[in-house]
Each structure stands twice: as C-alpha cells, then as structure tokens.
N, C-alpha and C positions, 0 to 999 in steps of 0.2 A: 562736456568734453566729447569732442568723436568717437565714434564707434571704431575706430581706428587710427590711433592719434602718429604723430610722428617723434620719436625720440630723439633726446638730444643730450650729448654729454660733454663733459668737461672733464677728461681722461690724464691725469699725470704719474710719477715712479711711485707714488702712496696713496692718493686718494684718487677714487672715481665717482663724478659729480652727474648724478640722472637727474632727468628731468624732460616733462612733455612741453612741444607748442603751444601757443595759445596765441590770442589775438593781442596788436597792442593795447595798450601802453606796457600790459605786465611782461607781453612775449613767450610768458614760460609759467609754470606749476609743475605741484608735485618734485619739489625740489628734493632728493635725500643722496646723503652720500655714503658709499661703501668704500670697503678697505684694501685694496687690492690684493693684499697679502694673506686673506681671507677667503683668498677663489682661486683654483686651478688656472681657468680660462676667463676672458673677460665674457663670456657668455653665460655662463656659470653665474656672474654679478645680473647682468642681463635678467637674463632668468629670476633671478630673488626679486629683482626692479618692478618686475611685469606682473609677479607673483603677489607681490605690497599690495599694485595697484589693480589688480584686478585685470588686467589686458590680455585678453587673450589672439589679436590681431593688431599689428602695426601698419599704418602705410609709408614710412620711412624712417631712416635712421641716421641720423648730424651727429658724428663723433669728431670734436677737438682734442688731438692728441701731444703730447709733450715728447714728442720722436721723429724721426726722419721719415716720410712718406715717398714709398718707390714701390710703383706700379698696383697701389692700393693695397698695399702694406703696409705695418709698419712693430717693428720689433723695440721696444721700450728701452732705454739705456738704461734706468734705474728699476728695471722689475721684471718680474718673469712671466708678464705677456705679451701675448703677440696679437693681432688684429688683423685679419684677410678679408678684406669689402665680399668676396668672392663666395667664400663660406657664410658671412651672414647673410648675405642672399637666400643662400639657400635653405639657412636656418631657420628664417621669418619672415619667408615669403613673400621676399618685396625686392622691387628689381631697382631702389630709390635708398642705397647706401654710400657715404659719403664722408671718407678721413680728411681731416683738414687740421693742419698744423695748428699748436694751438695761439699764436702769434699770429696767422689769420684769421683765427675766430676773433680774436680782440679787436684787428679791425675790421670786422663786419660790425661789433658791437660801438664803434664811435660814433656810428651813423645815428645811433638811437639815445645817447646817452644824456639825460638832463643838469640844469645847477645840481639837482639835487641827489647825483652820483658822481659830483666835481668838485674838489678844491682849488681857486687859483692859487698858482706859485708865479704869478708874475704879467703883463701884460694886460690887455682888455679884450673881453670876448663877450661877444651877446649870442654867441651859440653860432653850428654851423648853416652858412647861405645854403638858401633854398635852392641855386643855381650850381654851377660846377665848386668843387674846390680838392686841396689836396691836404691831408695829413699827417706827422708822424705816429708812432707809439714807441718804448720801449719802457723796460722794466729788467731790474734787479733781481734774480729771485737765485736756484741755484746754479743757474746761468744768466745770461745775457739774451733776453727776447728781443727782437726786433721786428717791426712792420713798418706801412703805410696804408693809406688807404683813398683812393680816388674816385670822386664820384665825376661823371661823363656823361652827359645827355641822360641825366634821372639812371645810368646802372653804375653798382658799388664794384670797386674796381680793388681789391685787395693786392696789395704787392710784399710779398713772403722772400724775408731776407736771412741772411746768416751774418746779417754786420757785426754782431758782438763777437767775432771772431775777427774783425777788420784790428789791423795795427795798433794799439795805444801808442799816444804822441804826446808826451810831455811840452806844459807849457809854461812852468818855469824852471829855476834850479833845483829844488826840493822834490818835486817829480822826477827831474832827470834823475838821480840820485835814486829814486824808489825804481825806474827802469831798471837803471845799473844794478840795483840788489836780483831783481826780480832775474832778471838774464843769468847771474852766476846761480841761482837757484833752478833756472828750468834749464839753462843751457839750449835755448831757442829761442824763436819771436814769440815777445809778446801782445798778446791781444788784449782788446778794450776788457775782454772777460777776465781775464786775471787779475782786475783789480772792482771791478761794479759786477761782484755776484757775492753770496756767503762764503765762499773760498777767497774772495777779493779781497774782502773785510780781515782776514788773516792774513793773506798777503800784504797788504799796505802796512800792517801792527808789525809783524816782522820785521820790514823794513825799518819803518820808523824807530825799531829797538834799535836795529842794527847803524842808524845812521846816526843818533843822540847816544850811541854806548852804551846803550840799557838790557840788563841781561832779557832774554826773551821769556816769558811765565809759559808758552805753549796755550794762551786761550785761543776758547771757542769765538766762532762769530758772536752768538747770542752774548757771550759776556762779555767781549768787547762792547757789544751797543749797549749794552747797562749802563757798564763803566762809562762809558763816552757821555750816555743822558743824564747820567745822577753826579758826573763829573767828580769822579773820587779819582781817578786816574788820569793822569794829562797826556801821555799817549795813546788813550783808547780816546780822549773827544779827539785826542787833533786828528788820528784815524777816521775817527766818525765826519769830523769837517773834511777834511780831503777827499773820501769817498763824495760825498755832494755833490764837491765842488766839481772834479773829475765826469761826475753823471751829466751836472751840467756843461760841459764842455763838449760832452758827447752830444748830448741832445741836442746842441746846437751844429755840431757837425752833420746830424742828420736831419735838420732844417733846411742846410745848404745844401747836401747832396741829395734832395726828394722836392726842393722846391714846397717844401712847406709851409709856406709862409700863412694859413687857416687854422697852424696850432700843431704845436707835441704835446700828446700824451702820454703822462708818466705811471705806471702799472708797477705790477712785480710786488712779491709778497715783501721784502723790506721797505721798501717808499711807504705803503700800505699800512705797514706794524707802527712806522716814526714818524707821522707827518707832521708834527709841531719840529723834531728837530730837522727835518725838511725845506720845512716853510723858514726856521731861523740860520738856514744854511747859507754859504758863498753859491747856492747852486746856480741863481740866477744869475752872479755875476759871472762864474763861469761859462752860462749858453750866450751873454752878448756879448765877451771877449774876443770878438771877429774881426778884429782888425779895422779896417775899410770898411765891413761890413755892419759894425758894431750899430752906427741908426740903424739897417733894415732890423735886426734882431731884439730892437729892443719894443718893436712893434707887433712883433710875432708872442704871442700867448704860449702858457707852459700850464696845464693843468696836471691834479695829482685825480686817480680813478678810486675813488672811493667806492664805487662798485662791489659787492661779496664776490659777482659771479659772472664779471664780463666775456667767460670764456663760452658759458652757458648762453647766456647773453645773443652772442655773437653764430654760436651754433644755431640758434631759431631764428637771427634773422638771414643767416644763408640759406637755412632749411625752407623758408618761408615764401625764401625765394628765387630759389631754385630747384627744389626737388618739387 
C-alpha cells in the first residue's frame, strides 16, 4: 500500500462505506463501514477510518454521496452531515478532493464490472466493447437512482440524472387506476419514484387494497415483500409483480432516452435483496413493451448488479482516474 494512499467512500443517510485504492482487478481494500449516526462530523468517521488503518497522510479523497452536490457541497437529506470539499482540504492536506453523486459513482463502476458481479435478467451480452459504447443504470432503493455512462475515445463519460423524478405513465388499465389512487393521495404529479422505491412498494399495496376493496393492514415495505415471496397474501405478490413489471417499463424507457442499446443495469438495494423474484418477474416483458420498437429492445441486455459495493467500486475508478 502507498505511503499515501487515496481514500474512497460510499457515503449514504445510515451507513458510510471506507475504503483505499488499489490496482486492478480488486480497485479497492481495506473495506470497513461506519455508522453515521455515531459521529458528529463526517470527519470525525474520517478520522476513526485513518486511525483503523494506520494512515497518517492521504493523497486524495473519492467520496460518493447519497445527496445533491452544489458547488462542492453537499448537505445529506437523511442525516445530519454535511460535507465541504473546501474544509477537507484543508484538513488533510491535499488539494485532490472530490463529491460525486452516488449514481455517478455506479457508473464509473460499469466500466469494470465482470460475469461475476452480474446476473442476466434478459438479453445476450459477452460484456462491454472494447471500442465506444453507451449505458443505462438505475436502481430501486429509498429512492429512485438514475445514471448513464459513455465511453468516447477510451474516456468514461458519466451522465447524472434526476429521471426517477420524471412522470410515471401507466401502460395499462390497472396502473391507470394505481395513478388515479396515487393523485387523490399526494394531490400532485406523480413521479416514476412513487411507485419503484421502499415508499413505492407501499404505495402500489395501498392502491391495490383500495382498488380490489380490501381494507388496508398499514404494512411495511419489508413485509410486503415477505408476504409477496412466501405468497400467504395475494395483494402483496400482485404488489411485488407490478413493482417489476413497472421497473421494467422504466428501464426501458431509459434505453430509449440515453440510446442505450450496450445494456441497463439494474442496482438498488431491493432488486439486490429479491433477485430470484426478479428474475421470475413480468420485468422483462415490461422493458420490450415499446411499441414499434419492441425488436430493438429485445436485443438490448438487462443485467442485475450483484456487486456489495459498486459505489465504492466506481469512487476508485474515478479516483484512479482522475485525481
């Protein structure tokens, strides 16, 4: 290890995932993660990190963060820290600090990802051309993530979006019906997020009480997806199938809007927890449902990221290759 190595993190509202660079194939070591809610400042965790591992100099620092970044800031919507590129600077002496959403850390990490951090969910793929090409990602977790990623004359080209906030568009009667519940409930537009995140997974069960006349029990996401896998409850799997189907619908919308036709990749801590009911989901027939388009998309590949740590991942190969 260098006498100065470069840190890199995987930053969310609960956990903070450290970890140094290193060469490929592994990219990263000294993996450990701390608890956010256990440290004043994320520096504070910082500190305990460097403290583990003996470090007493860094030469840079790759933090993927689960929050809005403005002007190298970034204030956490699920926790109570804050992160100012400007102050670690000055903290640990290094002029090579670097917030990156953490939806662009995932696609810096597609670029490196093998079979053996992939499951297919559909399609043929013998892995990304050596040459240009373009990708999706997104992922369910407790939002709606969203990326691309393009590579261009050999540089990685990350494109950071807020699509899980774009429209939900029902595509057939039984969805229109889950809008219409969802609208008298928020009394605004609905987005793709209020139904493919852990708040989603309760919104669609709601609905589905409300449209079948079923009194509502108040569960959680988690016991919905129980109930949906162990199938004791017939509105928690049809839940469970609809959410799929729905994710596939999207994913194939943003095949068509990014020109991805080199592959979506699907992330996000729910896909991640269910991939058998994943894999036995309508999901893929929801991404080729394109109309007109439906041959190009059934050519187009849909992988799930079996990855622990793609956010990590993706922080050392920016770090690696750009700082």
């Amino acid at each position: 290890m260098s006498d100065n190595p470069t840190l890199i993190a995987d930053i969310g509202g609960t956990n903070a995932r450290f970890a140094l660079t290193t060469d490929a194939p592994r990219y990263f070591q000294q993996a450990q993660t701390l608890e956010a809610a256990e440290f004043e400042h994320v520096s504070d965790a910082i500190d305990t990190y460097l403290h583990s591992h003996n470090i007493k100099q860094l030469k840079a620092i790759s933090l993927a963060v689960a929050g809005p970044i403005r002007d190298g800031k970034v204030t956490f919507p699920n926790s109570h820290w804050s992160i100012d590129c400007h102050s670690l600077r000055a903290r640990y002496h290094t002029d090579h600090v670097k917030l990156l959403n953490d939806w662009e850390a995932i696609s810096y990490s597609l670029s490196c990802l093998d079979s053996g951090d992939l499951i297919n969910i559909g399609g043929t793929w013998d892995g990304l051309p050596d040459s240009d090409y373009t990708v999706g990602a997104l992922g369910p977790g407790s939002g709606l993530g969203m990326s691309g990623l393009l590579r261009r004359n050999d540089v990685l080209i990350p494109l950071v979006t807020e699509g899980g906030h774009a429209g939900f568009s029902p595509e057939n009667q039984l969805q229109g019906e889950i809008l219409a519940y969802l609208h008298q409930k928020f009394d605004d537009r609905i987005s793709r997020e209020r139904l493919l995140s852990g708040p989603g997974l309760v919104n669609i069960h709601e609905a589905l009480c409300e449209i079948h006349g079923q009194e509502n029990p108040g569960l959680i996401a988690a016991d919905i997806a129980v109930a949906g896998i162990n199938k004791t409850d017939p509105i928690c799997e049809e839940t469970f199938d609809l959410f799929f189907e729905v994710l596939g619908q999207v994913a194939g919308d943003i095949a068509l809007a990014l020109g991805a036709n080199d592959g979506i990749f699907i992330g996000g801590g729910i896909c991640q927890r269910y991939p058998n009911q994943l894999l036995a989901s309508r999901f893929r027939k929801g991404f080729e449902n394109k109309g007109r388009h439906s041959p190009l998309m059934k050519d187009i590949p849909t992988w799930l990221i079996t990855h622990k740590n793609p956010g990590l991942l993706g922080a050392s190969v920016f770090a690696q290759t750009n700082l």
